[in-house]
C-alpha positions as CSV (number, residue, x, y, z in Angstrom):
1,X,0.0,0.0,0.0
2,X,1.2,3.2,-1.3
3,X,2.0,5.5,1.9
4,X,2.1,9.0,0.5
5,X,6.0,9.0,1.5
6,X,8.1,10.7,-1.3
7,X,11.7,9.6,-1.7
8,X,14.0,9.3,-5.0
9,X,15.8,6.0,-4.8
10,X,19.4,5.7,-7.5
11,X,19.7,1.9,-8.1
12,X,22.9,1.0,-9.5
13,X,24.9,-2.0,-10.4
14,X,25.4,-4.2,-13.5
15,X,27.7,-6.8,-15.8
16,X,25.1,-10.1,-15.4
17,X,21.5,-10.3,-14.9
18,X,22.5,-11.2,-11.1
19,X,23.4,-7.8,-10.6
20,X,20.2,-6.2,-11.7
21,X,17.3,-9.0,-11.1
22,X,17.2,-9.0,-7.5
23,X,17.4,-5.1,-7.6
24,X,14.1,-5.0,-10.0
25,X,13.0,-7.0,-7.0
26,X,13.6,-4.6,-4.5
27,X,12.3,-1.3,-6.6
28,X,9.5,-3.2,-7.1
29,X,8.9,-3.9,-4.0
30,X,9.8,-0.2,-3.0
31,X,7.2,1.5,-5.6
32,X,4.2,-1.1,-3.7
33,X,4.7,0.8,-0.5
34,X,6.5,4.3,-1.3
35,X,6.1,7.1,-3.4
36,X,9.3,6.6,-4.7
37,X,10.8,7.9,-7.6
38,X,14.1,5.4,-9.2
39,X,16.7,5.6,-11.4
40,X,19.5,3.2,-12.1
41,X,23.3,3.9,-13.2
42,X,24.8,1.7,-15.1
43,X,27.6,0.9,-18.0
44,X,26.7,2.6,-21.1
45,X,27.8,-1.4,-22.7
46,X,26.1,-3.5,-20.0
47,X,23.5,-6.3,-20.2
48,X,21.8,-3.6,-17.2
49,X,20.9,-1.1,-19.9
50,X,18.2,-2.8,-22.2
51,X,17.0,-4.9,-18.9
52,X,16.2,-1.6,-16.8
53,X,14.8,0.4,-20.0
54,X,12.6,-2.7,-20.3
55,X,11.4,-2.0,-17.5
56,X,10.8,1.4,-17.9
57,X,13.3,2.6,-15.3
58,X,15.1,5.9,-16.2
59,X,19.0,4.8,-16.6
60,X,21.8,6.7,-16.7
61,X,24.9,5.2,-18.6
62,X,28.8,5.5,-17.4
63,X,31.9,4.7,-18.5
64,X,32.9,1.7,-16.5
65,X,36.4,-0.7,-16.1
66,X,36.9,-3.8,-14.9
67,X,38.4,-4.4,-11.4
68,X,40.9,-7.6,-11.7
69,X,42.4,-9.2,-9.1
70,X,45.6,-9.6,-11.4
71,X,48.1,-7.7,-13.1
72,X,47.0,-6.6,-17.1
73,X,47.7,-4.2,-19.5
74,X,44.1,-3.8,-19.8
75,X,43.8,-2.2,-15.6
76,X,45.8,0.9,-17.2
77,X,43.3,1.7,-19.5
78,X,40.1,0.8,-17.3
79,X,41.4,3.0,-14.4
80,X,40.7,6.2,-16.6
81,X,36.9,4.5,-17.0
82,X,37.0,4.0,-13.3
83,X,37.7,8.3,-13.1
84,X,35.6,8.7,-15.8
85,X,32.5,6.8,-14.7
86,X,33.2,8.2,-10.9
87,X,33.1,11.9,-12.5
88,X,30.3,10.9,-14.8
89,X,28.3,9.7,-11.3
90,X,29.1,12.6,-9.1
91,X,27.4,14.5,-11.3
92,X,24.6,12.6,-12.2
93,X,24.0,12.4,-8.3
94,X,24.6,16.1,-8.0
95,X,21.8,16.3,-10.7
96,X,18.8,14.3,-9.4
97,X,19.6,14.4,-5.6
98,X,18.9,11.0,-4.4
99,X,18.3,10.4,-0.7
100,X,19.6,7.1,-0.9
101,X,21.8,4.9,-3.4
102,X,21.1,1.2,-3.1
103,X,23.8,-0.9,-4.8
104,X,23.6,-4.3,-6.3
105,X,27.2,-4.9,-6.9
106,X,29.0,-5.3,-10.0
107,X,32.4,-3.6,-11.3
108,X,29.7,-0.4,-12.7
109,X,28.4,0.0,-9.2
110,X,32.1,1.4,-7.6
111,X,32.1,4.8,-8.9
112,X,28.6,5.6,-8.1
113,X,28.7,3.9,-4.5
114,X,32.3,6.5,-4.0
115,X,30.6,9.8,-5.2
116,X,27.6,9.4,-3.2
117,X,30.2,8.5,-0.3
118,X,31.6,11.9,-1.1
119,X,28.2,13.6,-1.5
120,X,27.0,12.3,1.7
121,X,24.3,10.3,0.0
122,X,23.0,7.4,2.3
123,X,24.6,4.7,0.5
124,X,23.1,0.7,0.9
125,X,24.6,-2.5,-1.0
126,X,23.4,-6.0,-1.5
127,X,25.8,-8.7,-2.0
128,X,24.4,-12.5,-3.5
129,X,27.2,-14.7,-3.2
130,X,28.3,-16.5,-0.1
131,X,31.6,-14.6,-0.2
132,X,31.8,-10.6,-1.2
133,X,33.5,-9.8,-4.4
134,X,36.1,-7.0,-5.1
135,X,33.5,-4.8,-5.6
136,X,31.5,-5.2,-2.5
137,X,34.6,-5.3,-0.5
138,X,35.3,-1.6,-1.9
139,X,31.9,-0.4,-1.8
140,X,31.5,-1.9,2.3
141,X,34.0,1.5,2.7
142,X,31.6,3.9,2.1
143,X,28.0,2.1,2.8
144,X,25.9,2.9,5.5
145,X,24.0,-0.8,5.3
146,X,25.7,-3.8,4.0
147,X,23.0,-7.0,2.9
148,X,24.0,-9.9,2.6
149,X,22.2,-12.9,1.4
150,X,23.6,-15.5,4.0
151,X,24.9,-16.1,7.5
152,X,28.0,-17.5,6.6
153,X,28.8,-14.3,4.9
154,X,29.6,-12.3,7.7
155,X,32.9,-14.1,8.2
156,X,34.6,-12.5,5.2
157,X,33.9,-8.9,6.6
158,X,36.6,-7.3,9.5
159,X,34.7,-6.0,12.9
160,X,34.9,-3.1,12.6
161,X,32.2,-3.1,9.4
162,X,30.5,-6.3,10.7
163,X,28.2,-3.3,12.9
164,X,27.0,-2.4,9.2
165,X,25.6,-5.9,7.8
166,X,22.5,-6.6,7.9
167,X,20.8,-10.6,6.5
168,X,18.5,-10.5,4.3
169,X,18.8,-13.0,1.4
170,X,18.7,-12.7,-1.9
171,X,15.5,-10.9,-3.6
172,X,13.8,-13.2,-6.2
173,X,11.6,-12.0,-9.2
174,X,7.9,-11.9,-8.5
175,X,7.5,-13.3,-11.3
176,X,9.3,-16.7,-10.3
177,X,7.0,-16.9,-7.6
178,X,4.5,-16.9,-10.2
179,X,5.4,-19.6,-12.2
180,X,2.6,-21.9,-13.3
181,X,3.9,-26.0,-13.7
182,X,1.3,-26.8,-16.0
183,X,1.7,-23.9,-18.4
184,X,5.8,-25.1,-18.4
185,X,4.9,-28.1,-19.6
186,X,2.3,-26.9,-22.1
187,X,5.0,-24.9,-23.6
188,X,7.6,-27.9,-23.4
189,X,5.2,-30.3,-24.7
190,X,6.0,-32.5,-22.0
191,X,3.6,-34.8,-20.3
192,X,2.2,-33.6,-16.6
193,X,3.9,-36.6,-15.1
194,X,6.5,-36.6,-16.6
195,X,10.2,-36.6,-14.5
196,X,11.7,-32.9,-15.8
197,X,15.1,-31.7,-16.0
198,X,15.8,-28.2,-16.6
199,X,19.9,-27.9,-18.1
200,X,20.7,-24.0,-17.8
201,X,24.4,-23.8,-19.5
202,X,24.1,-20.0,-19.2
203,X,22.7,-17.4,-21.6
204,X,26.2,-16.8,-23.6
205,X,26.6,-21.1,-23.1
206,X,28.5,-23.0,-20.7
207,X,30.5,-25.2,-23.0
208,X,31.0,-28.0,-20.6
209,X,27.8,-28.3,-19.5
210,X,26.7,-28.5,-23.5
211,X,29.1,-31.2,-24.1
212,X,28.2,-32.9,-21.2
213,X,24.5,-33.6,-22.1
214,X,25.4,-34.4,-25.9
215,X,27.1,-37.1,-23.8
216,X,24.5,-38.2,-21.6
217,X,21.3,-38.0,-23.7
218,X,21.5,-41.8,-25.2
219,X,21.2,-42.5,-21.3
220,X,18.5,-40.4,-20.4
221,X,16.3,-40.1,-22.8
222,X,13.3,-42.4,-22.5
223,X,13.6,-41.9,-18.5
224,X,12.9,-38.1,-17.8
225,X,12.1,-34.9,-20.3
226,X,14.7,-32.6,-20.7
227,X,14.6,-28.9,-21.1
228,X,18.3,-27.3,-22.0
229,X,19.2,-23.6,-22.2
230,X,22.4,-23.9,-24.9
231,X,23.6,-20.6,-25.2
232,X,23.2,-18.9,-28.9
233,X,26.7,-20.0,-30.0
234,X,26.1,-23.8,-28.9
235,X,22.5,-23.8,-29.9
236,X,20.8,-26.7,-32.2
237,X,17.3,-27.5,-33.0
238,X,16.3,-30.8,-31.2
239,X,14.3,-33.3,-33.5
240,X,15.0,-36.0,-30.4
241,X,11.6,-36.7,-28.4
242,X,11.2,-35.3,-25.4
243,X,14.4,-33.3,-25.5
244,X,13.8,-29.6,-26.1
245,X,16.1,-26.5,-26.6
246,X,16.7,-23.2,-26.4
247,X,19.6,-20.7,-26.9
248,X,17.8,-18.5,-24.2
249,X,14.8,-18.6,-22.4
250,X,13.3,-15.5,-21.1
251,X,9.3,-14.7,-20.5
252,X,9.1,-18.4,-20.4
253,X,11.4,-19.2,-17.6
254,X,9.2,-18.8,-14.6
255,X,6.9,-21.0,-15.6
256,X,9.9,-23.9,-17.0
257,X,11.3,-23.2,-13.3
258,X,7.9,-24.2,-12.0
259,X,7.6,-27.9,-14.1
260,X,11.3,-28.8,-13.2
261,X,11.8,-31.5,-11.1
262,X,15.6,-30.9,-11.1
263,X,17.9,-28.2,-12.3
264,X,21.2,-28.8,-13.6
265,X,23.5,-25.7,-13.8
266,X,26.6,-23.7,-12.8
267,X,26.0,-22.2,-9.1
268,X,25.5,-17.9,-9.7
269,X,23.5,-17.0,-6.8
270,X,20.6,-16.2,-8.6
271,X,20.1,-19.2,-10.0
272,X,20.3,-20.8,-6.6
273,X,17.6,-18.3,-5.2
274,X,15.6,-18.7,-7.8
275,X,15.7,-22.5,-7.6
276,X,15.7,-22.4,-4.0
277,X,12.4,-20.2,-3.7
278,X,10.5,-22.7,-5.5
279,X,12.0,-25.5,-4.1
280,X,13.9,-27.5,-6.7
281,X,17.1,-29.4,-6.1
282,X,20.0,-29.1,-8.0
283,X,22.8,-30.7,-9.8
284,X,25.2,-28.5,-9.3
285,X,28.5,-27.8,-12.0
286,X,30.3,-24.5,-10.5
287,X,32.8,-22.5,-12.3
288,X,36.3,-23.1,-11.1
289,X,39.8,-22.8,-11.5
290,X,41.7,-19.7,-13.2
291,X,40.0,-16.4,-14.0
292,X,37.3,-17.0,-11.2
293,X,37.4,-16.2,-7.5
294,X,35.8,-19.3,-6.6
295,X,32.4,-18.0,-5.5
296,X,30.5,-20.2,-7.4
297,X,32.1,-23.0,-5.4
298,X,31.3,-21.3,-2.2
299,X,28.0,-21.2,-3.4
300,X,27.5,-24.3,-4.5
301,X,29.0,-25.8,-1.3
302,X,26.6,-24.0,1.1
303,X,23.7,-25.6,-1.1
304,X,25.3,-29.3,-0.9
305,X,26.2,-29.0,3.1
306,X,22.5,-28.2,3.4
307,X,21.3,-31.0,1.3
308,X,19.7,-29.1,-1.2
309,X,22.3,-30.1,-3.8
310,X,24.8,-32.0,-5.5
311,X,27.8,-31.0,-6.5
312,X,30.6,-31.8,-9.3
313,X,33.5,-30.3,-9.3
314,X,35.7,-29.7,-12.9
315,X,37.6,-33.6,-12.5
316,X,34.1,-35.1,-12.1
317,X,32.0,-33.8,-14.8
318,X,32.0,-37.0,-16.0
319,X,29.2,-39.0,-18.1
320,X,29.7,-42.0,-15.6
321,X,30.0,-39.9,-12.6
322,X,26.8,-37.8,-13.0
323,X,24.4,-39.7,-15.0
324,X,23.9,-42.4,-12.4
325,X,23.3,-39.5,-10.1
326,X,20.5,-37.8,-11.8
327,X,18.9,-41.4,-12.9
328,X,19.2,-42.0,-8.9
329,X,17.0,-38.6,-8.5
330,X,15.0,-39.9,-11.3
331,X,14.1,-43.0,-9.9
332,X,13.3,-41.6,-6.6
333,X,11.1,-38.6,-6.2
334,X,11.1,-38.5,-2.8
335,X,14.7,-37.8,-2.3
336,X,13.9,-35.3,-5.2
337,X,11.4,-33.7,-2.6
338,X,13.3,-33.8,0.2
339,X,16.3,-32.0,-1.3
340,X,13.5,-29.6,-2.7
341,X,12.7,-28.9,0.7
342,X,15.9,-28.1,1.9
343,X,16.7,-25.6,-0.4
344,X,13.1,-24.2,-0.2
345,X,14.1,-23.2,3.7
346,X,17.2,-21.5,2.3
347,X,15.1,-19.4,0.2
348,X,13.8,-15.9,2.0
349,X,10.6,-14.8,0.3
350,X,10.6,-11.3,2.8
351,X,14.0,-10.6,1.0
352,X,12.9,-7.7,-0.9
353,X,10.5,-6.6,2.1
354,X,13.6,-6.6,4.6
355,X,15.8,-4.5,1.8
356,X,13.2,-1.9,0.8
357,X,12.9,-1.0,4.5
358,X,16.4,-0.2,5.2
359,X,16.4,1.7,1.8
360,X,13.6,3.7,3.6
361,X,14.8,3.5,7.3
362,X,18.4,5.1,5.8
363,X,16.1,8.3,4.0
364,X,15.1,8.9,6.7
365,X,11.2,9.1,4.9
């Protein structure tokens, strides 16, 4: 219920779709109860610009560089887009007078989060993973509120910030909430009883997942349906029954989430939340080794201690490793459910509730 209060909200963050979902969950949320008036800042070149003008969200491109971990050539060059898109944000800020800047993380979401710093801007950020990246590490400096998705986050922060976190999982999509089984499997052509596994390998394709279940279809098909997300480079019509794909799938998703039995995937913490929310176990194929920081392992790990996954690291993405596994899920539905539940109760459905009210709480409104 709208309350008559009148705030202006910046939103900013970007690179993946996990940086800007669970914020389009939270302004959502914040425009149910608040007069409140949002913009987001993003990169100019991000996958955040045509998702936020979708949704008819003013946005404010910025030049933007890459934080790395390592030594490059390419961190000379992106520290003048780091000055540029901190210049380009100051006075963006200066411009619409924001009484608070919620950040969703992201390299884009470092300049913005240090000019409202300077400007005295209220500043809150959201972190997804288990463990903080680069940019959340900087942007904790200069935020008032620090959310976190999970417990076992707050060991990665020093005291003397830990007084700024506050646990409140990860936002999911209303839409996910929404999703209808029956109208999945309509649009899979896929039987009601029918055992389901949704394959994401990621909307640019996760090669080794792809490969992977070229290798196991002989095995599974004729047990369970299978839905698979390719990726647009790795992407082949099916003419094999009950196998369906699709280089990305977008309006449809909720719904294909809903008839899954099982989802097979890397470990982003969306994905998880989303899966989690609705209660579906996973198969779990994190991405590892060099030019990752490993929090897709983290995340996947927290899901398999809890039971509400299994987990295959890069040595045993196997066909004769994991196909028994999922055939063993197949066969038994009730280890199915009871996995289901387990990640179900690390799902938070008050996540963008608990957000949106220290947004408002730090406005002061």
């Amino acid at each position: 219920m709208n309350s008559g209060i009148k705030s202006v909200i910046v939103c900013t963050g970007g690179g993946t779709g996990g940086h800007v979902f669970p914020g389009l969950a939270v302004i959502k949320e914040l425009k149910t109860r608040y007069d409140s008036k949002v913009f987001w800042i993003g990169s100019k070149k991000g996958i955040e610009k045509a998702i936020i003008e979708r949704s008819g969200i003013p946005f404010h491109g910025i030049p933007s560089g890459k934080l790395r971990r390592y030594f490059s050539l390419k961190n000379i060059f992106d520290i003048f887009r780091i000055f540029g898109g901190l210049f380009s944000s100051f006075f963006i800020l200066r411009k619409i007078k924001p009484d608070a800047l919620f950040s969703k993380g992201g390299y884009v979401s470092v300049p913005p989060v240090i000019a409202a710093g300077l400007l005295k801007i209220p500043v809150i950020t959201h972190e997804s993973d288990v463990d903080p990246g680069l940019a959340t590490r900087i942007n904790s400096r200069f935020a008032d509120k620090i959310c976190v998705s999970w417990e076992e986050t707050f060991q990665f922060f020093s005291e003397n910030i830990r007084h700024k976190l506050q646990l409140t999982g990860n936002p999911v999509r209303e839409e996910f909430m929404d999703g209808d089984a029956e109208k999945g499997r309509e649009i899979l052509g896929f039987p009601k009883d029918g055992f389901c596994i949704l394959i994401l390998g990621g909307s640019l394709g996760a090669r080794q997942i792809n490969l992977l279940v070229r290798e196991m279809l002989p095995d599974l098909l004729g047990k369970a349906y299978i839905v698979h997300q390719t990726g647009e480079e790795m992407y082949a019509e099916s003419s094999a029954e009950g196998y369906k794909t699709f280089p990305f799938i977008y309006e449809e998703l909720p719904d294909i989430f809903a008839a899954a039995d099982i989802i097979i995937s890397r470990a982003g913490a969306n994905i998880l939340s989303e899966g989690a929310a609705l209660g579906k176990p996973f198969i779990l194929i994190p991405l590892s080794g060099s030019g990752t920081r490993g929090d897709q392992v983290r995340n996947a790990g927290l899901f398999t201690e809890k039971g509400a996954a299994l987990m295959f690291m890069d040595e045993d993405v196997k066909t004769e490793k994991i196909t028994p596994e999922i055939l063993r899920l197949v066969n038994n539905r009730n280890v199915c459910r009871e996995m289901g539940e387990k990640a179900k109760a690390l799902s938070d459905p008050l996540s963008a509730r608990k957000i949106a009210d220290i947004i408002q709480e730090c406005t002061g409104k």
